[in-house]
C-alpha positions as CSV (number, residue, x, y, z in Angstrom):
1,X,-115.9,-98.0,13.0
2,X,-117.5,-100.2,10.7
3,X,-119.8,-103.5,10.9
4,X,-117.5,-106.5,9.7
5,X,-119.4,-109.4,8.4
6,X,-116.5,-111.8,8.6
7,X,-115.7,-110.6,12.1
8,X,-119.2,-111.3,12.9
9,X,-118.7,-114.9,12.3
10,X,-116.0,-115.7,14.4
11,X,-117.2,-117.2,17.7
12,X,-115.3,-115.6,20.6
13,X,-116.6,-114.7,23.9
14,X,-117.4,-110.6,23.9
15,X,-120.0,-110.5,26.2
16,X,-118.8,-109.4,29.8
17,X,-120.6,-110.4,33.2
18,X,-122.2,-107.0,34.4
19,X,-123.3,-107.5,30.6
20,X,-124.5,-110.9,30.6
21,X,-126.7,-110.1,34.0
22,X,-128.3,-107.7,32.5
23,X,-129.1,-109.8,29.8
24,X,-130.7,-112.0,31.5
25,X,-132.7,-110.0,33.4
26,X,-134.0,-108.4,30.6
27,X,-134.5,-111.2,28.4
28,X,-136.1,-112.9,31.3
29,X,-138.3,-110.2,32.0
30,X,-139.3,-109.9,27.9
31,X,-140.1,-113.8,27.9
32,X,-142.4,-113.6,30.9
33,X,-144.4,-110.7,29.8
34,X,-144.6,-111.8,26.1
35,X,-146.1,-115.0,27.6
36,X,-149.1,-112.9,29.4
37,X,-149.7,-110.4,26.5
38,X,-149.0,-112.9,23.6
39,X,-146.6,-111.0,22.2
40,X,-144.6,-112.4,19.5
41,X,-141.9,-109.8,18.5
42,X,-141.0,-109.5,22.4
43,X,-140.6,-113.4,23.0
44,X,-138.5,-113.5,20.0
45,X,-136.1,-110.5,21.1
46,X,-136.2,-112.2,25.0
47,X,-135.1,-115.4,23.6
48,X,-131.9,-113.4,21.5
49,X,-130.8,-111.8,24.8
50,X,-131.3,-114.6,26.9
51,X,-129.5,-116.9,24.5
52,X,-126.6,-114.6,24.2
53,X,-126.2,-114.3,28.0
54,X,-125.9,-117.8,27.7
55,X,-123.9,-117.9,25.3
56,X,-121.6,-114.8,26.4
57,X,-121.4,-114.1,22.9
58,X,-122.9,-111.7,20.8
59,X,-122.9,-111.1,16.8
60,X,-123.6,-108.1,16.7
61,X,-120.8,-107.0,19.2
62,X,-118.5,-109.2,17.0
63,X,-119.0,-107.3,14.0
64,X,-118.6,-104.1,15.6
65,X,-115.4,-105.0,16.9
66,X,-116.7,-103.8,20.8
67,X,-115.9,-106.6,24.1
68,X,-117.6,-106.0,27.4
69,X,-115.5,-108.6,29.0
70,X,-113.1,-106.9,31.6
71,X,-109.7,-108.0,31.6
72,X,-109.8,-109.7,35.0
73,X,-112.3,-112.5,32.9
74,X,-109.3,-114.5,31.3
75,X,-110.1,-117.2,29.4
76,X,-110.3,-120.6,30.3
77,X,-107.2,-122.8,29.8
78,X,-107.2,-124.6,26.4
79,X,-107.8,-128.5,27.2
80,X,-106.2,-132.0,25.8
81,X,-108.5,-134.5,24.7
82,X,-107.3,-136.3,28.0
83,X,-109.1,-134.0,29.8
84,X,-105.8,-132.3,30.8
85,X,-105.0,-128.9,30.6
86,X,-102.3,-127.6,28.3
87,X,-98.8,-126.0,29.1
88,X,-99.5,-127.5,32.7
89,X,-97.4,-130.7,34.3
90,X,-97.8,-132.3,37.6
């Protein structure tokens, strides 16, 4: 398995929820003590997992090819610009 850079730059959602809690909690946890010791490296690398939690994506994931997301996560419905949702009718 190999690291794809085109792969990489496609922007779908890889990053499942048990993932993206974790995430947060650490990138959380990163940013508050890189506040008190004035760390730079750790505030930088809080902010990239906090911003990928966000985000539920993740580039590196991407270009590995790997998806956290459990099947039961489906993806949202695709939406009209009338704020409608598509292949649905009343």
């Amino acid at each position: 398995m190999g690291f794809d850079i085109k792969r990489m730059s496609k922007f779908e959602l890889n990053v499942g929820s048990k993932d993206q809690k974790i995430r947060y909690w650490l990138g959380c946890g990163m940013l508050l003590v890189s506040v008190f010791l004035a760390n730079i490296p750790l505030l930088i690398l809080g902010g990239i997992l906090t911003a990928s939690a966000y985000l539920r994506w993740c580039p590196v994931y991407s270009g590995l090819g790997r998806n956290t997301r459990d099947a039961v996560e489906a993806p949202e419905p695709a939406q009209t610009e009338g704020g409608e949702q598509s292949g649905t009718r009343a």
